[in-house]
N, C-alpha and C positions, 0 to 999 in steps of 0.2 A: 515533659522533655522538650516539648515543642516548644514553649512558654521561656525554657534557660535558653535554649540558641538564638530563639530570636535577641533576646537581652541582653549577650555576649556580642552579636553582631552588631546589636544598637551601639552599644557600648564602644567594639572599635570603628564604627564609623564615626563617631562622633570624634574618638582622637584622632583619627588618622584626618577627619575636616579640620580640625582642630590646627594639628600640626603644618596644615596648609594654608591656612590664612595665617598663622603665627607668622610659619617662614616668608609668604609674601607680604606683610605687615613691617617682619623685622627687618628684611633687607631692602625693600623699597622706598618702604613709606619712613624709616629709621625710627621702625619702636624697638625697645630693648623686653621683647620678650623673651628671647634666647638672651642671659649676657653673654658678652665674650671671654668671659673668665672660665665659664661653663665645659666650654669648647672650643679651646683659643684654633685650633687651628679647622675647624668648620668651615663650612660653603656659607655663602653670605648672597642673597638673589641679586641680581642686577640694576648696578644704579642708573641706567640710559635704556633708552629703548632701543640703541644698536646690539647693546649685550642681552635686553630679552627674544631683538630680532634670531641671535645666535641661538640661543637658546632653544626659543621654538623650531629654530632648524636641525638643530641635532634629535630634538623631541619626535620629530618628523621623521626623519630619516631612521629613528630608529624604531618606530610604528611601521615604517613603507617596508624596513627588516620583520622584524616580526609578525607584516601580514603578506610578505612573499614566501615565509618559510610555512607558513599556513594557508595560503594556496598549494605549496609545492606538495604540502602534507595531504591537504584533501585532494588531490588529480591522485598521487598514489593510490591510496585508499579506493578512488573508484576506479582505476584500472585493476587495481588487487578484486576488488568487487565485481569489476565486466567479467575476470579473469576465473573467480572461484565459480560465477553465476554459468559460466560457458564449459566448465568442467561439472557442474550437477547437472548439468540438462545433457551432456552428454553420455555420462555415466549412469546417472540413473533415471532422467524423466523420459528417452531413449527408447529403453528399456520397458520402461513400464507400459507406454504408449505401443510399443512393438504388443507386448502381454494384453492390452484391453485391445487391441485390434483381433488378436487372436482369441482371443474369449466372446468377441461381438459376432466374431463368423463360426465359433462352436453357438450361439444361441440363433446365430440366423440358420445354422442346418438345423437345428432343434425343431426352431418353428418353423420351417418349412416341412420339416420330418411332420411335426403335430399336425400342421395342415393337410400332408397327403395321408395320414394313417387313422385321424382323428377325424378334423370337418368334413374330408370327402366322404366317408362312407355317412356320415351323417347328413349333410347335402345329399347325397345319393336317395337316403329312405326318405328324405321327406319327400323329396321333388317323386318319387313313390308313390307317396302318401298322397300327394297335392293330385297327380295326374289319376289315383284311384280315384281320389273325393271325386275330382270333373266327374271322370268316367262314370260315378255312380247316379251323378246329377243330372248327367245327360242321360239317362236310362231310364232315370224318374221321371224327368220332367218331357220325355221324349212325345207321351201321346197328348201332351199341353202344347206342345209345338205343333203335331200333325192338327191337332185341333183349329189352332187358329190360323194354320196356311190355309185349311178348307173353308174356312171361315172368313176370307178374303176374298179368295174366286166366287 
């Protein structure tokens, strides 16, 4: 499928180049590619370079039309676009933002809940645990220490 449009498009560019050197050919340079029998009452291109000077300027002028109306057409479009972008962010991303704020401080009370119901009592037993270990060390090792204060004096 790709293979036929390309082949159709080859195809009219070649007439429509075609058709463009013909008509600048027939009416400048006076070849009789078009006759005039053809198309008696026809455009015929310009025999002076004052009548191409015109030419190019209407060419112009109506390119400078057709890329002011295509400016005019894109500034809509992205005011339409500032316009719809300022109506979703107010309608719904707004919102959503409001809901993840509210959802961030239901898990910040969570984890803070976890933390005083959960870590502290476990922090609790160890620091427990930690302060029997000493205790038990010091107890053990208590007649290793009176041994080597006496053992100093």
């Amino acid at each position: 499928m790709r293979f036929f449009f390309t082949v159709v498009f080859a195809a009219l560019l070649i007439v429509v180049v075609y058709l463009a050197v013909a008509g600048i050919a027939d009416g400048y340079f006076g070849a009789d590619i078009y006759p005039d029998r053809w198309a008696p009452e026809s455009w015929s291109a310009p025999d002076s370079w004052s009548e191409w000077r015109d030419v190019v300027i209407v060419v112009l002028g109506a390119l400078l039309v057709v890329s002011a109306l295509l400016g005019i057409v894109t500034l809509v479009a992205a005011i339409a676009l500032i316009l719809l972008l300022r109506r979703v962010v107010r309608q719904q991303l707004v919102p959503a933002l409001e809901s993840l704020k509210a959802t961030l401080d239901e898990v910040r009370g969570t984890v803070e809940f976890a933390g005083e119901s959960v870590a502290s009592p476990i922090i609790r037993v160890y620091s427990v645990y930690r302060g029997v270990r000493r205790g038990l060390r010091a107890v053990r090792t208590f007649p290793e220490s009176v041994r080597r204060r006496r053992g100093r004096r």
